[in-house]
Each structure stands twice: as structure tokens, then as C-alpha cells.
N, C-alpha and C positions, 0 to 999 in steps of 0.2 A: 607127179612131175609138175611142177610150176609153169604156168603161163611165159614167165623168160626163155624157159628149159624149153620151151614148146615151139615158140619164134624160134628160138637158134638150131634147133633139129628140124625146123621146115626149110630155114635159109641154109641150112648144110646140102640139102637135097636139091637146091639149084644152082645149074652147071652157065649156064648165061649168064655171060657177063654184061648183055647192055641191061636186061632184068635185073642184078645185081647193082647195075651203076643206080638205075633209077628207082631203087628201095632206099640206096644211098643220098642219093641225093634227096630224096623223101625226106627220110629219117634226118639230113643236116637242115632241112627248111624247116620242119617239124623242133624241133630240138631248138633250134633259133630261135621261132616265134614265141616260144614256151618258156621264154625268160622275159622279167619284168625289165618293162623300160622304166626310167625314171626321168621325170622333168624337172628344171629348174625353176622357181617362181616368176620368171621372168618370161616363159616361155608358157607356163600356164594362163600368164595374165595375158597374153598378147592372143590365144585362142579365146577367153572369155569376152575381148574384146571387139576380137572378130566378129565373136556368134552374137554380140551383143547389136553389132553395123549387121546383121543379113535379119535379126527381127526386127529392126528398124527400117529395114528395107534399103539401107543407106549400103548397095550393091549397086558393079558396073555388069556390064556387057564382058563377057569373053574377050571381045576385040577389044575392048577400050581396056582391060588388064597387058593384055600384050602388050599393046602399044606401050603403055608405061609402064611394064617391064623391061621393054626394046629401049627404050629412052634412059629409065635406070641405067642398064649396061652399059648404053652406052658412053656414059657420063661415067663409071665406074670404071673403063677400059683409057681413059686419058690420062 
């Protein structure tokens, strides 16, 4: 008997359904994660730039990001 054959004759032997939900939803996060993402050159270049500002030390404060996130938005929202 095969390892799949094995899974599906143990999942046949359970009768709960929130046990069933959450091998389900297991198995969709699982299954999700396990596919390649791909990025655009543009979105690659903007991480190496990033990580390029945090060894240079040229990093803010938690707060002082929000702020000019909040400020962004805000200007964004008119």
C-alpha cells in the first residue's frame, strides 16, 4: 500500500468534522505555501535596496515609519 493509500485509509477512519475541517485547512495552507512565488525585477531591486539602507544603518524608528506611512495615506486619501 502506498503512503497516499495510507493518508486516505486513516482520513476515511475519522468521523469529526472540526478534525477534518482543520487537516483541511492544513493541507490548503500547506499546498499554498508550496508553490513558487515569483517576483518582478522591480520588486527585487526595491528589497536589495532596502537591505542595502538597514546595512548602512540608514533605518528609522518604528514610530517615525508610521508617522510617514500616516502622512503617506494621508495624502493618498485626497
Amino acid at each position: 500500500m502506498s503512503l497516499k493509500s495510507k493518508i486516505i485509509s486513516r482520513l476515511d477512519t475519522i468521523q469529526d468534522q472540526e478534525t477534518l475541517k482543520e487537516i483541511h485547512d492544513w493541507l490548503d495552507a500547506f499546498l499554498e505555501a508550496d508553490t513558487k512565488e515569483t517576483f518582478e525585477s522591480g520588486e527585487i531591486k526595491a528589497v536589495k535596496e532596502g537591505y542595502e539602507q538597514y546595512l548602512s544603518g540608514k533605518t528609522v524608528s518604528q514610530k517615525e515609519a508610521s508617522k510617514a506611512f500616516e502622512e503617506w495615506l494621508a495624502g493618498k486619501e485626497k
